[in-house]
C-alpha positions in Angstrom: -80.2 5.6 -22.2 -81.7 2.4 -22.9 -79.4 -0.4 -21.1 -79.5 -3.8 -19.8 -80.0 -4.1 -16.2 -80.4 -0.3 -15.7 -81.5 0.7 -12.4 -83.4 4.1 -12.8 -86.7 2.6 -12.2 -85.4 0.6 -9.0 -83.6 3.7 -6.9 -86.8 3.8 -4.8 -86.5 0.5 -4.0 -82.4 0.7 -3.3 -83.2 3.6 -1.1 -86.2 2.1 1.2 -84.0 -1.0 2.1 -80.8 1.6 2.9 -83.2 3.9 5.1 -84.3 0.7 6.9 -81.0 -0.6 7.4 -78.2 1.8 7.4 -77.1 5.2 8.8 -74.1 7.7 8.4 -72.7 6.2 5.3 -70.8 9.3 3.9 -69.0 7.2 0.8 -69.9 4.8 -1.7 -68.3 3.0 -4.2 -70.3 1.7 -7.6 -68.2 -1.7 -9.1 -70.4 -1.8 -12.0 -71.7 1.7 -12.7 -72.5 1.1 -16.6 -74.9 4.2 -17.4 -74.1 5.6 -14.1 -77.8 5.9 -12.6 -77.0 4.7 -9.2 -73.5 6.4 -8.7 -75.6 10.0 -9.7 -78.2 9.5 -7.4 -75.6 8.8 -4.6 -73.9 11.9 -5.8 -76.8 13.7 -5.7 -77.1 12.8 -2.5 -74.3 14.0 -1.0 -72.2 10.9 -0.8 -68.7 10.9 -2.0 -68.8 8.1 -4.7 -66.3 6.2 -6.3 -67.6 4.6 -9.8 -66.1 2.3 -12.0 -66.9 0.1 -15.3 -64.9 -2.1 -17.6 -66.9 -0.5 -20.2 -65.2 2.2 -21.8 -68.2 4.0 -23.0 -69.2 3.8 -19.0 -66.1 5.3 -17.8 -66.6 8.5 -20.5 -70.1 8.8 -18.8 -68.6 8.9 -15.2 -66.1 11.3 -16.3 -68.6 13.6 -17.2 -70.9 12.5 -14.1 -69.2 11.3 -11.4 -65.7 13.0 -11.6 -66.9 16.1 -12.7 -68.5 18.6 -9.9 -68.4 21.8 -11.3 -68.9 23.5 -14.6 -65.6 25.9 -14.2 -63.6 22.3 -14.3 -64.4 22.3 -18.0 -63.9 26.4 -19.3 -65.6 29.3 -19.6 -69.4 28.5 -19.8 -70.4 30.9 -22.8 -67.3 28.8 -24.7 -68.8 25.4 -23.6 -72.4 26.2 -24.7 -71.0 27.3 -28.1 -69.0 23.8 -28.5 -72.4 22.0 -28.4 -73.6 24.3 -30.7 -70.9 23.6 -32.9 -71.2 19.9 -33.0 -74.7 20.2 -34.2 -74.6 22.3 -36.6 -71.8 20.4 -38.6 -72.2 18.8 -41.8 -72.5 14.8 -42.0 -68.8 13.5 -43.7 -68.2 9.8 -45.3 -66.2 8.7 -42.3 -65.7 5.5 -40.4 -69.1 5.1 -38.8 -71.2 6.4 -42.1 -69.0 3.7 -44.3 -69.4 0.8 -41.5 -73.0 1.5 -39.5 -75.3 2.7 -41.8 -76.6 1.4 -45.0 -74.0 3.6 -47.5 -73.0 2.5 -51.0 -69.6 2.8 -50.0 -67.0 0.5 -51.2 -65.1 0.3 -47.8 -67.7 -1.7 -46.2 -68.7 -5.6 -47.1 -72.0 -5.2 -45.2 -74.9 -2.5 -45.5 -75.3 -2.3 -41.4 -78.2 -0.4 -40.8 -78.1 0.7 -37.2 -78.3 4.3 -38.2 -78.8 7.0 -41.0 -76.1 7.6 -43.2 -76.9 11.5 -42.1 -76.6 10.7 -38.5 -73.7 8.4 -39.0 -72.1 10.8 -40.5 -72.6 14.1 -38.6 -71.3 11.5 -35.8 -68.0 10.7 -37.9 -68.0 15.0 -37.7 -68.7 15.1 -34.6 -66.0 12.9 -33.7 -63.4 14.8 -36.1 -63.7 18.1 -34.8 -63.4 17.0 -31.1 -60.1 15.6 -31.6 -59.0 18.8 -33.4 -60.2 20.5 -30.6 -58.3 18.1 -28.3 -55.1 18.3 -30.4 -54.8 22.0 -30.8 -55.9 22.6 -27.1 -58.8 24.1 -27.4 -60.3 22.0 -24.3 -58.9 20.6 -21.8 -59.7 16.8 -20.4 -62.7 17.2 -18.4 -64.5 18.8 -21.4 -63.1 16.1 -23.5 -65.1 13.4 -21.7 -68.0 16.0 -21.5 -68.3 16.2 -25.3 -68.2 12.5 -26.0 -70.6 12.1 -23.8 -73.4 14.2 -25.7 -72.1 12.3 -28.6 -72.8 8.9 -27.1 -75.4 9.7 -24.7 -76.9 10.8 -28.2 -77.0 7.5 -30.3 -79.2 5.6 -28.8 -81.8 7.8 -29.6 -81.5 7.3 -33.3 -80.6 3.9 -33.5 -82.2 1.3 -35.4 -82.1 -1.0 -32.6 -84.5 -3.6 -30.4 -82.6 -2.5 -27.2 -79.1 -3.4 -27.5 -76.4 -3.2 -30.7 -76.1 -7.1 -30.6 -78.0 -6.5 -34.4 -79.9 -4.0 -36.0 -83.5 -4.3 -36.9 -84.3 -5.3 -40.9 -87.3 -2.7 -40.6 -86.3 0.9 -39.9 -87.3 1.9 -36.6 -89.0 5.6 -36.1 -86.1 6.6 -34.2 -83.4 6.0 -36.9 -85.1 8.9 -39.3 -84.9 11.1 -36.3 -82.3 14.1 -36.7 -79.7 13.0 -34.1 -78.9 16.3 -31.3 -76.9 16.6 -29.3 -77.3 18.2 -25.7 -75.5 19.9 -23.0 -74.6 17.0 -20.1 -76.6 18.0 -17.0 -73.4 18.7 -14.3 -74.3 17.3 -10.6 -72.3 19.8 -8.1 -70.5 18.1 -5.1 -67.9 19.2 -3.1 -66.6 15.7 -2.7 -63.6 14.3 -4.6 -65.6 12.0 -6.3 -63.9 9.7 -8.7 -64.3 7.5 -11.9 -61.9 4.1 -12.7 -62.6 1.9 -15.7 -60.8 -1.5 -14.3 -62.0 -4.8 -13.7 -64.3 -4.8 -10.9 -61.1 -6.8 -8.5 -58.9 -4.5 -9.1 -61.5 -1.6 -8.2 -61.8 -2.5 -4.6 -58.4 -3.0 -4.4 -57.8 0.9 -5.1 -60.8 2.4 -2.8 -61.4 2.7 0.9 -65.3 2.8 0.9 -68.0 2.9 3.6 -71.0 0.9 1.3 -70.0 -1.1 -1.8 -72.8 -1.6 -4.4 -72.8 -4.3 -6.7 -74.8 -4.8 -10.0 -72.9 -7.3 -11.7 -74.6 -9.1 -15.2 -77.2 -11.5 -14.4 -76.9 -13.4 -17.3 -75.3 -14.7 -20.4 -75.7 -12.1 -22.3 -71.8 -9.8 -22.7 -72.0 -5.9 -22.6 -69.1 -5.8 -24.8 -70.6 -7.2 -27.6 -74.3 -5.5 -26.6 -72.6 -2.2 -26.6 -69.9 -2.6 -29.1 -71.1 0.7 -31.4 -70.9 3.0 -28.0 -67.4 1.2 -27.1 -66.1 2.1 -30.9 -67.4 5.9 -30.4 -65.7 5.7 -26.5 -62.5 5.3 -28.1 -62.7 5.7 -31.3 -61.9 2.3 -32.5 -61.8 2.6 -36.9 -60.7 -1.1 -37.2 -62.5 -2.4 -39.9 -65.1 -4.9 -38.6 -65.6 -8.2 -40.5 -68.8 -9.4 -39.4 -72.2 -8.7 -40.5 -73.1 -7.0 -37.0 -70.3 -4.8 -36.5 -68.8 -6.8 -33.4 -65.2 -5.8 -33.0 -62.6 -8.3 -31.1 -64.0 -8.1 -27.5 -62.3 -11.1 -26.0 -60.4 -9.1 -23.4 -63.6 -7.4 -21.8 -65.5 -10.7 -21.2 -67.2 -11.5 -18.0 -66.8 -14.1 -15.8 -70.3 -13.2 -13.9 -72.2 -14.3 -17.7 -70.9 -18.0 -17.2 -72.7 -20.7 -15.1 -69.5 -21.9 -14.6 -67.3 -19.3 -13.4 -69.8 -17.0 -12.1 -69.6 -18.2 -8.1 -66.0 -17.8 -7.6 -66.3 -14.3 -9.4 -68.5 -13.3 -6.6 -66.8 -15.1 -3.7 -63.9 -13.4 -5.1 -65.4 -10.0 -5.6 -67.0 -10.2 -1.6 -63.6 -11.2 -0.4 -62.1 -8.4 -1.5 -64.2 -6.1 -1.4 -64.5 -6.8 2.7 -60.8 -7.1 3.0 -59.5 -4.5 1.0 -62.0 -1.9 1.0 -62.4 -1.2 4.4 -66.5 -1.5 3.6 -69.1 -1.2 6.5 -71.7 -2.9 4.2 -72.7 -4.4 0.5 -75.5 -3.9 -1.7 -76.0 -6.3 -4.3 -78.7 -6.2 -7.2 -79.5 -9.4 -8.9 -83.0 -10.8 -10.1 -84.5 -14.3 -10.2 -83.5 -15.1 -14.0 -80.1 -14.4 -12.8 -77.5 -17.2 -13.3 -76.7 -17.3 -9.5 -79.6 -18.9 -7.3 -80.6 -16.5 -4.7 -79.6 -18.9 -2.0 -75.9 -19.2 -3.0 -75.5 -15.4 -2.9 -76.8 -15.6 0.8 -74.5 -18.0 1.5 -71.4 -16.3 0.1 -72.6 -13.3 1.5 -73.1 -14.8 5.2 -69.5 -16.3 5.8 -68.8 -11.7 6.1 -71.8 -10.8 8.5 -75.7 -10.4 8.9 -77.1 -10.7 5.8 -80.6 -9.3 4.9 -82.9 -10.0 1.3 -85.5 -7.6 0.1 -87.4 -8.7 -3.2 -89.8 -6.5 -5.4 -92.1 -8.2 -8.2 -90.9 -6.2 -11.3 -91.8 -6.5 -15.0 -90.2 -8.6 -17.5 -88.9 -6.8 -20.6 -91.6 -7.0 -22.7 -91.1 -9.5 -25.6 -93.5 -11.7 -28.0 -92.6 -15.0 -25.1 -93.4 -13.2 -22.4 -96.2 -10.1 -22.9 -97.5 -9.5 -19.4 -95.0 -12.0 -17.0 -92.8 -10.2 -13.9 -89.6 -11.1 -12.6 -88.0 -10.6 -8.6 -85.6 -8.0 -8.5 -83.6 -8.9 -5.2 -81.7 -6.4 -3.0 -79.4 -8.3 -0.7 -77.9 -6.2 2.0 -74.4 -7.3 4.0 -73.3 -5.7 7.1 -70.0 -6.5 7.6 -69.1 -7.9 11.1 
C-alpha cells in the first residue's frame, strides 16, 4: 500500500543497526504502526509485538495482522475463502462512496470527486453492505470482521485516481482508476505470541504495554495522515457524513498531530521518551526520522541522551520523486537508545 513514510524498503536497514546493537529482545512494541510493515516483520520474526495507530484504517490492518495468528481465529477456511469470493463477485450499488468519490451524476453530491470509478466505488459501497449484514446476522465473528475490511481497504489504493495520498485527486484519470478493483485473501502471519493491536494516541500506548524495544516512526513533517488518508478512514469506519468540501476531507480535528508542528513537536517527543522509559519498562528505543524532518537530528540526540547511550545510524535514501526534485536523496536516520 502506497503510504507516507512507509518503511518496507528500510527493514534491512532497521535490522543491521539491531544485529549490531542489541540481543535477546523477545517483545516489541510499534507506537506508530500505520500500514503495519515494521510490526509484521517483527512478527515474523518471532517477537511478541504490540502495535498501535491513531489511524483507524491502521488499527483494522493490525487487526488482521498483528492480532491475528491463526486462520481458525476467523472460521472454517473453505467458508472464509468463499466470503472473498463473494465480495467480488457483487454488483456495484449507488451508495455512499459511488455518490461522494467518484464522478456520478448523482444529485446527493455537490462535487464530481474523482478518486475512483463509479464501478469500483460502487462494488465498494457493496462490499461494504454485505459485510455489515454478515456482521449483523452473525455470520462472522470479529476477527473475520477486521479481516474482510481489510481486503476492502488494502484494495483501494490500487484503483485510485491518486498522486500518492487522498489529500486530492488527479484532474487526469490515472491507469489505475479504470482498473477492475479485487479483492484478495489477507496473507495470515502465524505466531504463538499474544500479539496485540491498540488504536490510541501514541501516550496513552505506552502507558498500557510492558515492552522490551519500543519503535518509533512518528510524522516527519507538516503534512496530517488524517486528512492524507481520509477515504481509507471513511471505509475503516464507515463514516457516510456528507462531506462539504471539494476534496472529500471529513472533520478530522480530533486526530491531529502534534509531531507535524514546528511548534509543538519537541515536547511531543520529550514526552513520548519519558514515558515510554518510565512506563514501559523498555530496554531500548528505535526511532526513524529523516533529514527533511521538522526535528533537527541534534535535538533528538539530545532528548534521547538525558535516558542512556545513545547511538545514530544514517543511510542516503531517495527523495520521492517529484518535478522539484528528479534525482536528489534524503538521510534516513536510525537513532538507537539503550536505556541505562
Amino acid at each position: 500500500m502506497r503510504f507516507i513514510g512507509n518503511k518496507t524498503n528500510l527493514l534491512g536497514f532497521i535490522d543491521k543497526s539491531l544485529d549490531k546493537n542489541i540481543q535477546n529482545i523477545t517483545s516489541v512494541a510499534d507506537a506508530f504502526s500505520g500500514t503495519t510493515s515494521v510490526a509484521q516483520h517483527f512478527k515474523k520474526n518471532r517477537k511478541l509485538v504490540f502495535s498501535n495507530d491513531l489511524l483507524n484504517f491502521s488499527y483494522v490492518l493490525q487487526r488482521a495482522y498483528i492480532q491475528l495468528n491463526d486462520i481458525d481465529e476467523l472460521g472454517p477456511e473453505r467458508e472464509i475463502s468463499d466470503f472473498i469470493y463473494k465480495l467480488n463477485k457483487l454488483k456495484p450499488i449507488d451508495g455512499f462512496f459511488y455518490e461522494q468519490f467518484s464522478p456520478s451524476s448523482s444529485i446527493n453530491s455537490k462535487f464530481n470527486r474523482n478518486y475512483l470509478s463509479e464501478k469500483n466505488a460502487g462494488k465498494i459501497d457493496a462490499a461494504l453492505y454485505k459485510l455489515n449484514r454478515w456482521r449483523k446476522d452473525n455470520s462472522i465473528n470479529e476477527n473475520l470482521y477486521f479481516f474482510i475490511l481489510t481486503s476492502i481497504i488494502e484494495a483501494i489504493p490500487y484503483v485510485s485516481n491518486i498522486a500518492g495520498t487522498y489529500g486530492a485527486f488527479l484532474k487526469n484519470d490515472d491507469p489505475r482508476k479504470l482498473k477492475e478493483i479485487n479483492f484478495l485473501f489477507p496473507k495470515i502471519i502465524s505466531s504463538s505470541k499474544k500479539n496485540m493491536a491498540y488504536n490510541l494516541d501514541s501516550i496513552e500506548f505506552l502507558k498500557n504495554i510492558k515492552t522490551d524495544l519500543i519503535y518509533f516512526d512518528p510524522p516527519y513533517n507538516s503534512r496530517q495522515y488524517a486528512s492524507n488518508y481520509h477515504l481509507l478512514e471513511r471505509v475503516s469506519i464507515q463514516d457516510y457524513s456528507i462531506p462539504e468540501s471539494k476534496t472529500g476531507l471529513h472533520d478530522y480535528s480530533n486526530e491531529k498531530s502534534d509531531w507535524c508542528y514546528k511548534n509543538k513537536v519537541e515536547d511531543v517527543l520529550s514526552r513520548n521518551i519519558y514515558t515510554a522509559v518510565n512506563q514501559s519498562g523498555c530496554k531500548f528505543i528505535l526511532l526513524s526520522y529523516n533529514s527533511e524532518g521538522l526535528l533537527d537530528k541534534d535535538i533528538i540526540v539530545e532528548t534521547l541522551s538525558s535516558y542512556g547511550s545513545v547511538n545514530l545510524e544514517q543511510l542516503e535514501y531517495p527523495r520521492f520523486r517529484n518535478s522539484k526534485y528528479p534525482k536528489s536523496f534524503i538521510y534516513e536516520y536510525l537513532f538507537l537508545l539503550k536505556v541505562k
